[in-house]
C-alpha positions, 0 to 999 in steps of 0.5 A: 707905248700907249698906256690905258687905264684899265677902269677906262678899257679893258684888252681885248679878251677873244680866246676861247678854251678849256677855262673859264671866259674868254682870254687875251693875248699877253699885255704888260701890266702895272699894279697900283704899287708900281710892279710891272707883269707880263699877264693874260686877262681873262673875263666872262660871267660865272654863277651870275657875277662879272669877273676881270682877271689878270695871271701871270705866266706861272697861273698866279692872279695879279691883283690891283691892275691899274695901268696895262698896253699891248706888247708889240710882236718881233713878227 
């Protein structure tokens, strides 16, 4: 598992829909406290200003990301 700061790379957000920016696929991610979460990211430019977002699941934002990797698929 290959671990990137998110300050350094971002995943990649490609998903287009009825929401706001783009979205990624899931990735695991680890807050600043230590938490870990399984979240989407979601990215784009609304009213002007640049936005990062991760949600888990349940549509709760997770906040203070600072470590995410990719979740290999069983496929």
């Amino acid at each position: 598992m290959i671990w990137y700061k998110i300050e350094n790379k971002k995943p990649l957000a490609y998903m287009t829909g009825l929401w706001d920016g783009k979205k990624s696929d899931k990735v695991l991610v680890c807050t600043r406290s230590g938490r870990y979460y399984v979240a989407e990211m979601y990215e784009g430019i609304l009213d002007g200003s640049e936005f990062c977002d991760f949600y888990d699941d349940r549509d709760f934002e997770i906040k203070n990301v600072a470590f995410w990797t990719e979740i290999d698929s069983p496929f």
